[in-house]
Backbone as a ProteinNet text record, in pm:
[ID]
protein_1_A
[PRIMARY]
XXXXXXXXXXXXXXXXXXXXXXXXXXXXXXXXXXXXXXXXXXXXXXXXXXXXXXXXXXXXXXXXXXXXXXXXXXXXXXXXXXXXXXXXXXXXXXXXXXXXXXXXXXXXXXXXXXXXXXXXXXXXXXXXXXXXXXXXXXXXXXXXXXXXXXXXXXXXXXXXXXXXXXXXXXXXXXXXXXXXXXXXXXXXXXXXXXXXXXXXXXXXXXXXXXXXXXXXXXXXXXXXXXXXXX
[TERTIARY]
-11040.6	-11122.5	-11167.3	-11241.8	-11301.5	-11217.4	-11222.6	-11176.6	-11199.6	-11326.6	-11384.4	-11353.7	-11328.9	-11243.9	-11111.7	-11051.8	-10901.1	-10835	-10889.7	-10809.9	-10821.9	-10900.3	-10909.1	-10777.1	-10765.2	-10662.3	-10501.3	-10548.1	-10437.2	-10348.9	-10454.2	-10394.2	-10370.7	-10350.3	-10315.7	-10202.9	-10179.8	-10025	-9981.9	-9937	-9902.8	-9863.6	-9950.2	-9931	-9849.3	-9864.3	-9765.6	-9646.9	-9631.5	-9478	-9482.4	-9498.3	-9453	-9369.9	-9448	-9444.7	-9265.1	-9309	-9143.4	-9057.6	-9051.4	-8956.8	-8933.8	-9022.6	-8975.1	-8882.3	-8949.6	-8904.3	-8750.6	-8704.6	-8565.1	-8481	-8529.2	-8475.7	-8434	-8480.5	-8491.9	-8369.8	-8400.3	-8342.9	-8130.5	-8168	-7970.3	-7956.4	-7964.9	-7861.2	-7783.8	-7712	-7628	-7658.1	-7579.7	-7671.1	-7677.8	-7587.9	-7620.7	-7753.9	-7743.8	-7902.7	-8017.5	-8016.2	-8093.7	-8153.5	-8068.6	-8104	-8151.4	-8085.9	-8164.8	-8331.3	-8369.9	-8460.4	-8572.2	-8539.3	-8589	-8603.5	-8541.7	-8570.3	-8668	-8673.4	-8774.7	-8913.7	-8909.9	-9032.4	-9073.9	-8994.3	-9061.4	-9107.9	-9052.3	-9093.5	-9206.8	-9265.6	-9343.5	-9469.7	-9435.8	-9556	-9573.9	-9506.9	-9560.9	-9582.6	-9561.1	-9644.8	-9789.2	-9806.1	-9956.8	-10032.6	-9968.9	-10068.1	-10127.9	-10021.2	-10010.9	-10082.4	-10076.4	-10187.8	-10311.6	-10357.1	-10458.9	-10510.6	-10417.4	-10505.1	-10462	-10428.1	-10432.6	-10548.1	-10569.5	-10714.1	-10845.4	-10913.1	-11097.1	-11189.3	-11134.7	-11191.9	-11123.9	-11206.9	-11118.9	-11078	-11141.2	-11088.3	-10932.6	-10968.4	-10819.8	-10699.4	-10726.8	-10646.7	-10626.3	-10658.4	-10649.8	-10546.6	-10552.8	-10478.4	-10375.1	-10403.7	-10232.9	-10159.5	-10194.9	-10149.1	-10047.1	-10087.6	-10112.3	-9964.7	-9942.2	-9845.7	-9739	-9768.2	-9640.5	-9563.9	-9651.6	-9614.9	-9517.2	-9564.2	-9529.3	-9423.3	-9365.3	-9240.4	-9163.5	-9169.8	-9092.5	-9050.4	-9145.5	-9065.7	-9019.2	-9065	-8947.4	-8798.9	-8750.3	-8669.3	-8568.7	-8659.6	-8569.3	-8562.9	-8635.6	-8558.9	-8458.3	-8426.9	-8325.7	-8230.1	-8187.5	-8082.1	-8076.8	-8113.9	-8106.2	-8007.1	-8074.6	-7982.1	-7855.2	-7824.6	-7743.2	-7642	-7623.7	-7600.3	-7431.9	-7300.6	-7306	-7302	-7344.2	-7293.1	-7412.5	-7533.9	-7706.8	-7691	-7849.1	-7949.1	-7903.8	-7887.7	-7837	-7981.8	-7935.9	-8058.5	-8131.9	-8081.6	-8139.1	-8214.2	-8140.3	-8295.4	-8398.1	-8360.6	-8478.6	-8592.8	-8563.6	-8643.9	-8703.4	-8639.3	-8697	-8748.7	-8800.4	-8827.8	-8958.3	-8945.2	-9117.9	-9168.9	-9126	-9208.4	-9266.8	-9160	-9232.9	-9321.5	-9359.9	-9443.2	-9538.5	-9570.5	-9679	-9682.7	-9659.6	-9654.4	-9562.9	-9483.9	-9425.2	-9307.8	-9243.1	-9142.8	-9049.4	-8950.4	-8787.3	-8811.6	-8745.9	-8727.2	-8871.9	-9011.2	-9143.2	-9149.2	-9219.5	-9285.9	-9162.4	-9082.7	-8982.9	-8823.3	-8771.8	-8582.6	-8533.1	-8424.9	-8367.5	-8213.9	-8183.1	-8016.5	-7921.2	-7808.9	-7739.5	-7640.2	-7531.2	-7396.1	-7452.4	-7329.2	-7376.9	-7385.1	-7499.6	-7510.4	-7548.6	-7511.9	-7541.6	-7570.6	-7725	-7756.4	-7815.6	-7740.5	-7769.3	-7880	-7883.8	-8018.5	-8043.4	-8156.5	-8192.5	-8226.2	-8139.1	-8163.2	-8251.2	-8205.1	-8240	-8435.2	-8459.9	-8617.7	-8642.5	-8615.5	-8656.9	-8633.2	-8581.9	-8575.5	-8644.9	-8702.8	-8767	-8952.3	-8944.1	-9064.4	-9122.3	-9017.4	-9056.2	-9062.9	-8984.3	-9005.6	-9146.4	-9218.7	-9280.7	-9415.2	-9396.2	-9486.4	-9523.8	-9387.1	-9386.8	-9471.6	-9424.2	-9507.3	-9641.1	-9691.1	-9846.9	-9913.1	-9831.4	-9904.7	-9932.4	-9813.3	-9793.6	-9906.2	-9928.4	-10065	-10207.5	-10173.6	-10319.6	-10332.5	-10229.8	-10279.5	-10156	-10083.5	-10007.8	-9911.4	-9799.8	-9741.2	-9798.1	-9821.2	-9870.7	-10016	-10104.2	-10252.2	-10258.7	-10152.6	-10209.6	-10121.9	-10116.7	-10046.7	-9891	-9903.5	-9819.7	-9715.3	-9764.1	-9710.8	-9553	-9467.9	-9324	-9294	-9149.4	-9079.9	-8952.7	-8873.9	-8708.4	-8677.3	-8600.2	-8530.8	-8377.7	-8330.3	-8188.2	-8120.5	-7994.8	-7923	-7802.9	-7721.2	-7569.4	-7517.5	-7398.6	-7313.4	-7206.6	-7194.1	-7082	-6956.6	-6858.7	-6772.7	-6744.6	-6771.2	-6724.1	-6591.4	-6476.8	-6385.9	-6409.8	-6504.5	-6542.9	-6667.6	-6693.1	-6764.3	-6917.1	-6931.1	-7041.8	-7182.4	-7237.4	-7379.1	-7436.1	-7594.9	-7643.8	-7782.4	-7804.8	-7899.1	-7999.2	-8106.5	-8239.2	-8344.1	-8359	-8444.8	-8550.2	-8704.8	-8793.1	-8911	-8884	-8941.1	-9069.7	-9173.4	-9304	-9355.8	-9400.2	-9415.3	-9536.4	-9616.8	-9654.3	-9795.8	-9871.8	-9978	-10047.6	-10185.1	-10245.6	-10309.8	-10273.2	-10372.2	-10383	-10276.6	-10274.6	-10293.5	-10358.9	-10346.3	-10192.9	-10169.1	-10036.4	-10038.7	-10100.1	-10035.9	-10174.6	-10170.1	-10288	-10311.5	-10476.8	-10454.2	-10508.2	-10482.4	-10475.1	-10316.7	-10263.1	-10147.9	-10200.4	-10166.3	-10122	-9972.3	-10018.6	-9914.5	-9769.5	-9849.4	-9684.2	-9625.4	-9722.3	-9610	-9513.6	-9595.9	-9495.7	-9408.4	-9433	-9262.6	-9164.3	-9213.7	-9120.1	-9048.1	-9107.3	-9071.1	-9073.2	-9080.9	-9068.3	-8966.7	-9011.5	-8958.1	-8797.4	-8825.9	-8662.7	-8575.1	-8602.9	-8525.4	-8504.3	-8598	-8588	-8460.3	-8521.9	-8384.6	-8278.5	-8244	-8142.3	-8089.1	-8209.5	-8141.9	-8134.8	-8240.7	-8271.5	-8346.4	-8340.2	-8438.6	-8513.3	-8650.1	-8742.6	-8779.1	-8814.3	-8849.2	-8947.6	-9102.2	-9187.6	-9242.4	-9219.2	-9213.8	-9343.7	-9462.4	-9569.1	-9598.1	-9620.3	-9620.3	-9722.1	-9775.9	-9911.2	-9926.5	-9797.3	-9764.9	-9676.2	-9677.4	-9633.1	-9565.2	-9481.1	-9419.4	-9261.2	-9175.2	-9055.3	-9043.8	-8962	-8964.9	-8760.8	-8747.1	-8572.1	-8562.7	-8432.5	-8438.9	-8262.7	-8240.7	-8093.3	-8037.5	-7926.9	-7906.8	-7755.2	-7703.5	-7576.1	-7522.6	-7425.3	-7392.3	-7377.1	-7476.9	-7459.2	-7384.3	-7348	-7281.4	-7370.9	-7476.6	-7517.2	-7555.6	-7507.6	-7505.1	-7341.8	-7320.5	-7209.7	-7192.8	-7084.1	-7052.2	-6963.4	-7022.6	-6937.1	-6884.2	-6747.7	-6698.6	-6730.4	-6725.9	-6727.4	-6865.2	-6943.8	-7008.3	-6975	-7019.2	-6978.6	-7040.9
-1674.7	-1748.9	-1657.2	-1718.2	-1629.3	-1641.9	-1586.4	-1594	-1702	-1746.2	-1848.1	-2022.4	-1976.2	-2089.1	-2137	-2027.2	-2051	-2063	-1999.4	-1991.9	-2151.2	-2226.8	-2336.9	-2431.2	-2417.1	-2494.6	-2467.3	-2302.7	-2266.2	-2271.2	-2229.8	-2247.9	-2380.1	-2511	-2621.6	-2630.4	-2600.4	-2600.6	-2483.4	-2433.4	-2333.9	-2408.3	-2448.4	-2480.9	-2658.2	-2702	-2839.1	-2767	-2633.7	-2592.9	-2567.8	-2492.2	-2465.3	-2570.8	-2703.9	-2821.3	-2889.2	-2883.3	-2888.6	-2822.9	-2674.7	-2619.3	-2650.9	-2676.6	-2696.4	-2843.1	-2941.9	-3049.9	-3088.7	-2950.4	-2968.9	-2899.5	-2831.8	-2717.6	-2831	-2926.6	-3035.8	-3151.6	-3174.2	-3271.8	-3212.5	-3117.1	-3081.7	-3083	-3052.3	-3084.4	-2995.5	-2990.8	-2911.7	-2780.3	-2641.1	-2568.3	-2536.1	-2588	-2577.6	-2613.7	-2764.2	-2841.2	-2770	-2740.5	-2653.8	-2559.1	-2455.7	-2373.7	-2335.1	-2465.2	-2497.8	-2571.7	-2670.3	-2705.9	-2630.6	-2489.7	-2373	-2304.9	-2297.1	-2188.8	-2275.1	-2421.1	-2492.7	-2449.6	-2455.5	-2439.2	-2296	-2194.5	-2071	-2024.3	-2117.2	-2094.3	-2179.7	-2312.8	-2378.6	-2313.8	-2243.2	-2145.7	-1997.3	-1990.6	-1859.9	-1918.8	-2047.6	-2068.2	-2154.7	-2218.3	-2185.1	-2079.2	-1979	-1819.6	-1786.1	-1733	-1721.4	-1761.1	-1912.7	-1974.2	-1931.5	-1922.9	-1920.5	-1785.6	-1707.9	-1529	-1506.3	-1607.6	-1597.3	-1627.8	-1789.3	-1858.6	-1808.6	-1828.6	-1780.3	-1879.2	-2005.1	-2101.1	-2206	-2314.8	-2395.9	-2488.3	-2523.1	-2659.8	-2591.5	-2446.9	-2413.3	-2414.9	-2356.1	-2356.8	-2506.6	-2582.4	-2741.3	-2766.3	-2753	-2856.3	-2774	-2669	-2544.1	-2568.6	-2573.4	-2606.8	-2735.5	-2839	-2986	-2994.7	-2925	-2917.1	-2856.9	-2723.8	-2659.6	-2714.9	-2814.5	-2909.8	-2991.5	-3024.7	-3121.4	-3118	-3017.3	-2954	-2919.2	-2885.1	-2851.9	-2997.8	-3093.1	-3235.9	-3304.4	-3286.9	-3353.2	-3289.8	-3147	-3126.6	-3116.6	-3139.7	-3231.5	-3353.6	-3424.8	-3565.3	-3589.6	-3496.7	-3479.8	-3412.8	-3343.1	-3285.9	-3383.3	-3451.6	-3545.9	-3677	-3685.8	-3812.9	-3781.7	-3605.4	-3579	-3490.6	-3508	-3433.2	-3488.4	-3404	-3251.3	-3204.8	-3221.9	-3125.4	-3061	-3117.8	-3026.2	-3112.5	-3026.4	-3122.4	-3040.7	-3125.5	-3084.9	-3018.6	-2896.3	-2810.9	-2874.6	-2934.5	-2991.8	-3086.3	-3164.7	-3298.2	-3235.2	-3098	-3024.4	-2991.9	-2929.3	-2903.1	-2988.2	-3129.2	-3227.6	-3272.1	-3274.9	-3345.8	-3298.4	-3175.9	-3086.8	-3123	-3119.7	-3123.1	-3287.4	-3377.3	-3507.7	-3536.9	-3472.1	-3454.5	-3463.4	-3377.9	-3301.4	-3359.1	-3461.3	-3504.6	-3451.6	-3354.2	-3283.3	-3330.1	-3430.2	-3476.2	-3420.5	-3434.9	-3373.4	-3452.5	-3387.8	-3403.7	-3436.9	-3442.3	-3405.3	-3267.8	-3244.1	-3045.4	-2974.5	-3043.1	-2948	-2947	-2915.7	-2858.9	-2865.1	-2895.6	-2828.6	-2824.2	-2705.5	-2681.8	-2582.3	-2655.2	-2534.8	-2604.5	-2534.3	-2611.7	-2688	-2720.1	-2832.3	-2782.7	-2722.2	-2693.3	-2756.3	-2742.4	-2798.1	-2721.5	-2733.4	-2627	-2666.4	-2646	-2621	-2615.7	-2634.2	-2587.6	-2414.1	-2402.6	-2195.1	-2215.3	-2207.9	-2203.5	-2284.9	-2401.1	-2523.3	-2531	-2478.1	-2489.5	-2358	-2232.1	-2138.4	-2121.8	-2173.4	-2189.6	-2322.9	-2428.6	-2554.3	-2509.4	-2427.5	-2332.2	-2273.5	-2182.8	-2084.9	-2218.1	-2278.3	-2362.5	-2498.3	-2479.1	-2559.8	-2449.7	-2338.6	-2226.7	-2151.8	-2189.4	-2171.3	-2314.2	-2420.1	-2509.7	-2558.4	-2500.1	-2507.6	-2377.5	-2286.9	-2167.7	-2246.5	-2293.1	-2359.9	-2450.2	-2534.5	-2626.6	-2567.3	-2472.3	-2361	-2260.9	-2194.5	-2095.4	-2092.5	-2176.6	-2184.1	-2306.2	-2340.4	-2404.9	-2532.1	-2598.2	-2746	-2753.6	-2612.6	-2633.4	-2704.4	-2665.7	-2715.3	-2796.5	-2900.7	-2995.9	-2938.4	-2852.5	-2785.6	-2697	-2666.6	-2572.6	-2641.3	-2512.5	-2579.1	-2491.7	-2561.9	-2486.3	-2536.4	-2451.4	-2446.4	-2382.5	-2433.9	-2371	-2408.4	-2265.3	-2283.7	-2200	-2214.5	-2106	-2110.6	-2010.4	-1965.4	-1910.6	-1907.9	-1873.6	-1822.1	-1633.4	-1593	-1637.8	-1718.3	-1768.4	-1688.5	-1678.5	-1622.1	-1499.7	-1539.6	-1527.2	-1349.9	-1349.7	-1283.8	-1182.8	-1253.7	-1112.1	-1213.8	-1341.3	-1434.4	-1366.1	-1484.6	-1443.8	-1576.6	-1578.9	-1692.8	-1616.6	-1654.5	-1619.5	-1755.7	-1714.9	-1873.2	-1829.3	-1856.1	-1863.3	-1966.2	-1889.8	-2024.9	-1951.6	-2028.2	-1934.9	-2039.9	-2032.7	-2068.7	-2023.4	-2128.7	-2057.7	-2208.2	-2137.4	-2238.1	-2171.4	-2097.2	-2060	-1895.3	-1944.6	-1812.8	-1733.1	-1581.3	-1462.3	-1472.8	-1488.9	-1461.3	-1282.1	-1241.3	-1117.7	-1088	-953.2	-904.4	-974.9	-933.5	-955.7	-988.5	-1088.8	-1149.5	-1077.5	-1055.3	-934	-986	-1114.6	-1169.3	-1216.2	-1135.9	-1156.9	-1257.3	-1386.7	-1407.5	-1483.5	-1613	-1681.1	-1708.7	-1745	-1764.6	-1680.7	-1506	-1395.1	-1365	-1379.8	-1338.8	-1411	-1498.4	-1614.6	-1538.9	-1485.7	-1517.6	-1365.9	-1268.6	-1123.1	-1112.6	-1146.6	-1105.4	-1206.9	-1336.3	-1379.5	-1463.4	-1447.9	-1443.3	-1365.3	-1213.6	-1125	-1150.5	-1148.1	-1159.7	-1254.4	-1356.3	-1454.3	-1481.9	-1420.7	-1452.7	-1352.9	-1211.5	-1074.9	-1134.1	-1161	-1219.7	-1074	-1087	-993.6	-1066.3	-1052.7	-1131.2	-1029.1	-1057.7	-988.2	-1134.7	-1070.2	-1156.1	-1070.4	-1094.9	-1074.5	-1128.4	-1110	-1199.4	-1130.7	-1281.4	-1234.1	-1278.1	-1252.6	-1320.7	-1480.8	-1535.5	-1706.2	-1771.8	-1669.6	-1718.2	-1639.8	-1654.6	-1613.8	-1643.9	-1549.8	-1545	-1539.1	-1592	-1533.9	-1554.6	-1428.9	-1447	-1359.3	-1507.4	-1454.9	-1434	-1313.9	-1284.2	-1253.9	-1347.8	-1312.4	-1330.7	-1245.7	-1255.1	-1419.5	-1456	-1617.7	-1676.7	-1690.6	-1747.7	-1823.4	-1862.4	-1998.7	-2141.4	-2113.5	-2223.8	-2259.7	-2221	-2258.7	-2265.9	-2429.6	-2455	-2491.3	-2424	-2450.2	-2603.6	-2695.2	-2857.4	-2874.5	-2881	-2851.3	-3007.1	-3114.9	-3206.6	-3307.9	-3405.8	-3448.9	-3551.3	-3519.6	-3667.3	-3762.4
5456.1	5551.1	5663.2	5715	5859.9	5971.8	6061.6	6163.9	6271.1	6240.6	6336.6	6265.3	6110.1	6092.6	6116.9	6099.3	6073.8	6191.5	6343.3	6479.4	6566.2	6541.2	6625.6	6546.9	6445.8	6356.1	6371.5	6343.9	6379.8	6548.4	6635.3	6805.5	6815.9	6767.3	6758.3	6720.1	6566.6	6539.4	6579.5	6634.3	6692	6845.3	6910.9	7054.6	7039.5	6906.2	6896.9	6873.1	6790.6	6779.7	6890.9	6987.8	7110.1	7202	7174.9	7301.1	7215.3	7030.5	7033.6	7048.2	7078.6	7106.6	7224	7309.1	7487.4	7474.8	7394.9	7368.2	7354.7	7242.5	7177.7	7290.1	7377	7490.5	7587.6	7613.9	7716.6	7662.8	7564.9	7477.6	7510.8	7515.3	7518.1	7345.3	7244.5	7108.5	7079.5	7036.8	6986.5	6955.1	7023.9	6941.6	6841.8	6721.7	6551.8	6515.9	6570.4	6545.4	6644.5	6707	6780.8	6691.4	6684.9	6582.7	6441.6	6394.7	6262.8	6250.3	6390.8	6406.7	6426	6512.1	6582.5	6455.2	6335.4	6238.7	6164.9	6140	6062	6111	6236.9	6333.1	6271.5	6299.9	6273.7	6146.7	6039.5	5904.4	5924.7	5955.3	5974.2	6041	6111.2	6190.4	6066.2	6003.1	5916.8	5821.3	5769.7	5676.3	5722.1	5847.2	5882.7	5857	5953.4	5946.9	5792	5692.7	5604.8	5522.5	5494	5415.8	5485.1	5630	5671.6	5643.5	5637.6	5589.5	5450.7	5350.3	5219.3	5165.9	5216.9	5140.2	5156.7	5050.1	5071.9	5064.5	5152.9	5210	5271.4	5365.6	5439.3	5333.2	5270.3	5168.7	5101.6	5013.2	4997.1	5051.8	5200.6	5291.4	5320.3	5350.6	5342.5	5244.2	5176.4	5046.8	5019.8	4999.8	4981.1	5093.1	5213.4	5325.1	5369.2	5289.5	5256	5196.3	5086.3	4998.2	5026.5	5066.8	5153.7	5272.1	5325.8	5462	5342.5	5276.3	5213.2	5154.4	5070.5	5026.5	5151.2	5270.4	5346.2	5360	5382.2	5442.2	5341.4	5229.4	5083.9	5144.8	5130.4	5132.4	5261.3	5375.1	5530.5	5510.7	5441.8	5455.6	5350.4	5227.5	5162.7	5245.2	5304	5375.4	5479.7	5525.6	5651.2	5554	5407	5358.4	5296.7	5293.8	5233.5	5336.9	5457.2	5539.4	5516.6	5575.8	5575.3	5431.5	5325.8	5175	5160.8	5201.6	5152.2	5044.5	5000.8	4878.8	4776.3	4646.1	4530	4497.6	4429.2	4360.4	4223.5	4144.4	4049.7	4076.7	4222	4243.9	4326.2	4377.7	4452.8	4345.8	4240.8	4112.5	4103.2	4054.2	3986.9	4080.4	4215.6	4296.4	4358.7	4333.8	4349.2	4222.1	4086.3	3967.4	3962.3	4024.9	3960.1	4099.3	4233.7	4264.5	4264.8	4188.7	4098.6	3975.5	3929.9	3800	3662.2	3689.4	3608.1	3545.9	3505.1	3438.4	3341.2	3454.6	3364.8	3212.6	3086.3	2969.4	2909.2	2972.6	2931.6	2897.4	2983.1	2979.8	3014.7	3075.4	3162.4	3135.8	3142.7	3132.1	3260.1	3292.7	3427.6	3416.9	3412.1	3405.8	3460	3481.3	3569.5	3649.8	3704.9	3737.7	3877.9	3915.4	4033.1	4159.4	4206.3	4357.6	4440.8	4576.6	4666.7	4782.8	4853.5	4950.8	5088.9	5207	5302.2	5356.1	5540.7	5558	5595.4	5567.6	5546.8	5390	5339.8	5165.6	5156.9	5182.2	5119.6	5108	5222	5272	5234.6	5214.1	5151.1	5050.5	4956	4817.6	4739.4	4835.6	4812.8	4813.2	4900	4901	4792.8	4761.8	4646.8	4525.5	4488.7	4393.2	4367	4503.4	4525.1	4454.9	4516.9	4485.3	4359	4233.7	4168.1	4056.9	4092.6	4065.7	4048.8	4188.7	4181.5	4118.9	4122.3	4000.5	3879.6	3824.9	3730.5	3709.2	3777.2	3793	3803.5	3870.8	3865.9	3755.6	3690.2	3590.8	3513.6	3467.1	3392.1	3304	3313.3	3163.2	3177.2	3336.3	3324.4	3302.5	3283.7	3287.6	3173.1	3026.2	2932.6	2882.1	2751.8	2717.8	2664.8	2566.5	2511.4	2587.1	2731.7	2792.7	2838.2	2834.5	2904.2	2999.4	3050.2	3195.1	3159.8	3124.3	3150.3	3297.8	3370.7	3489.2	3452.5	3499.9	3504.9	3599.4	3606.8	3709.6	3650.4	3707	3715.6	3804.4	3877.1	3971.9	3940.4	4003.9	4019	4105.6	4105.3	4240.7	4338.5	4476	4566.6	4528.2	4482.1	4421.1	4347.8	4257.4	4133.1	4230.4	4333.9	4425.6	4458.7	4430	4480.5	4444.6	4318.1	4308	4241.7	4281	4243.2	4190.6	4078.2	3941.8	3913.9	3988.4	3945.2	3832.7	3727.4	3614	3628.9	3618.6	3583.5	3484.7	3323.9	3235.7	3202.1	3208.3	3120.7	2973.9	2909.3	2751.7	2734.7	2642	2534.5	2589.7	2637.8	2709.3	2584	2613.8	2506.3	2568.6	2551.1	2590.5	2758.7	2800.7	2933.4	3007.3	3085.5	3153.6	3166.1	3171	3184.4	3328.6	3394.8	3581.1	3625	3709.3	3777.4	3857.8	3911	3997.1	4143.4	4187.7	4327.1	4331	4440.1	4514.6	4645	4646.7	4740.3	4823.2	4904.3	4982.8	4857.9	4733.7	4648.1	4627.2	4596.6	4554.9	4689.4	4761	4899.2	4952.5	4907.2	4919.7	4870.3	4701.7	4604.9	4639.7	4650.8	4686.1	4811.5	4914.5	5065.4	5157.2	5138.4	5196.1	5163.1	5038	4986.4	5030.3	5041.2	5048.8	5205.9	5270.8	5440.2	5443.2	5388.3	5409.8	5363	5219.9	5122.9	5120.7	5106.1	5025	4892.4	4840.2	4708.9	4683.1	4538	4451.6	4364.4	4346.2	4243.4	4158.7	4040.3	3919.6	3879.1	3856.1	3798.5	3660	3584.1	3429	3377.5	3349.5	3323	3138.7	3032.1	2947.5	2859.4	2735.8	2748.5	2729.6	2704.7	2649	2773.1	2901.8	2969.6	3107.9	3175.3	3336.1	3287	3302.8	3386.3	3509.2	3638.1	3726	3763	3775.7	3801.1	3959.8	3996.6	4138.8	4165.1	4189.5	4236.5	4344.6	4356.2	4557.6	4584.4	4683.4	4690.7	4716.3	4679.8	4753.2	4870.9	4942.5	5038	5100.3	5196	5303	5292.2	5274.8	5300.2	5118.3	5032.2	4914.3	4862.2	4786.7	4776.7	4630.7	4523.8	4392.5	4381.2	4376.8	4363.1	4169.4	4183.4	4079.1	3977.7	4084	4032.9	4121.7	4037	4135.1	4205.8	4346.1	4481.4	4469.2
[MASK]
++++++++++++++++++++++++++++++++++++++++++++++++++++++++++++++++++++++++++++++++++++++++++++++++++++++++++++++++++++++++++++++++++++++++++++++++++++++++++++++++++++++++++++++++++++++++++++++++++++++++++++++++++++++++++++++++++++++

């Protein structure tokens, strides 16, 4: 976008985050909740910018915009109903895909032991999955009928030296390019801002029937192995 589009939009949200941070400063809360509110905000403001110097128009920027708002607040009002254990990762999956129309045991798989994640993770990993989705909808397994998506994970226990392993494989797709050659707002979730925040590693694998994308990160605190479900 231009410049003369994107700044009147942007100095708005930008200057409403401001008025809540003064807001929550006033308010007295806790400073746990403080701080976690204060980190929503700042991810909330880079993913304004972001989309705004990704897209190559306002309508794009509109609606990508739209969605990413949108996945961030699916997954706060899940941690708000699930507070203190976090949002189980499997209804985070399933909860961006049926979204989007994407239905568990339709097009899609979802498997993997029982986690439960915090806030930090929870919204930077609800992200990337949201991001991975609308690729999906834009140039991949949901464009076409046949197309699928298995996601799965596994966990090293704390114990054994703590690691968490996310799989999201696409197939059923023909004569795809090895590697798309526009990077934008989703690759940089998936490779930048993971790592910023997790110390995640992404590996995007692109193949011609389809996308791997595997993401590996030491085990976090705010990600929890539930042996049994609550």
């Amino acid at each position: 976008m231009t410049q003369d589009n994107q700044d009147p939009r942007i100095a708005e949200l930008e200057a409403e985050n401001r008025r809540l941070r003064r807001f929550l400063d006033e308010k007295g809360l806790p400073a746990e909740q403080r701080h976690q509110v204060r980190n929503t905000l700042a991810m909330l403001r880079a993913i304004i910018r972001r989309s705004a110097e990704t897209a190559d128009s306002v309508e794009t920027y509109a609606a990508h915009l739209d969605g990413r708002l949108d996945a961030i607040a699916r997954v706060l009002s899940a941690l708000m109903r699930s507070v203190p254990e976090g949002v189980a990762l499997h209804a985070l999956i399933a909860d961006e895909l049926l979204a989007h129309l994407a239905r568990e045991g339709d097009q899609v798989a979802i498997s993997g032991p029982n986690l439960r994640l915090r806030p930090g993770a929870a919204e930077i990993i609800a992200l990337a999955i949201h991001e991975l989705t609308v690729n999906a909808l834009e140039h991949g397994a949901l464009m076409v009928p046949h197309g699928r998506i298995a996601v799965t994970w596994s966990v090293v226990p704390p114990a054994a030296g703590g690691a968490f392993t996310f799989v999201w494989t696409e197939t059923g797709l023909e004569n795809l390019p090895p590697e798309p050659s526009h990077r934008g707002f989703g690759t940089e979730v998936l490779e930048r801002s993971l790592r910023y925040e997790l110390k995640a590693e992404t590996d995007l694998a692109y193949t011609p029937d389809g996308l791997r994308c595997t993401i590996t990160l030491p085990l976090p605190a705010q990600i929890k192995l539930v042996e049994d479900d609550e």
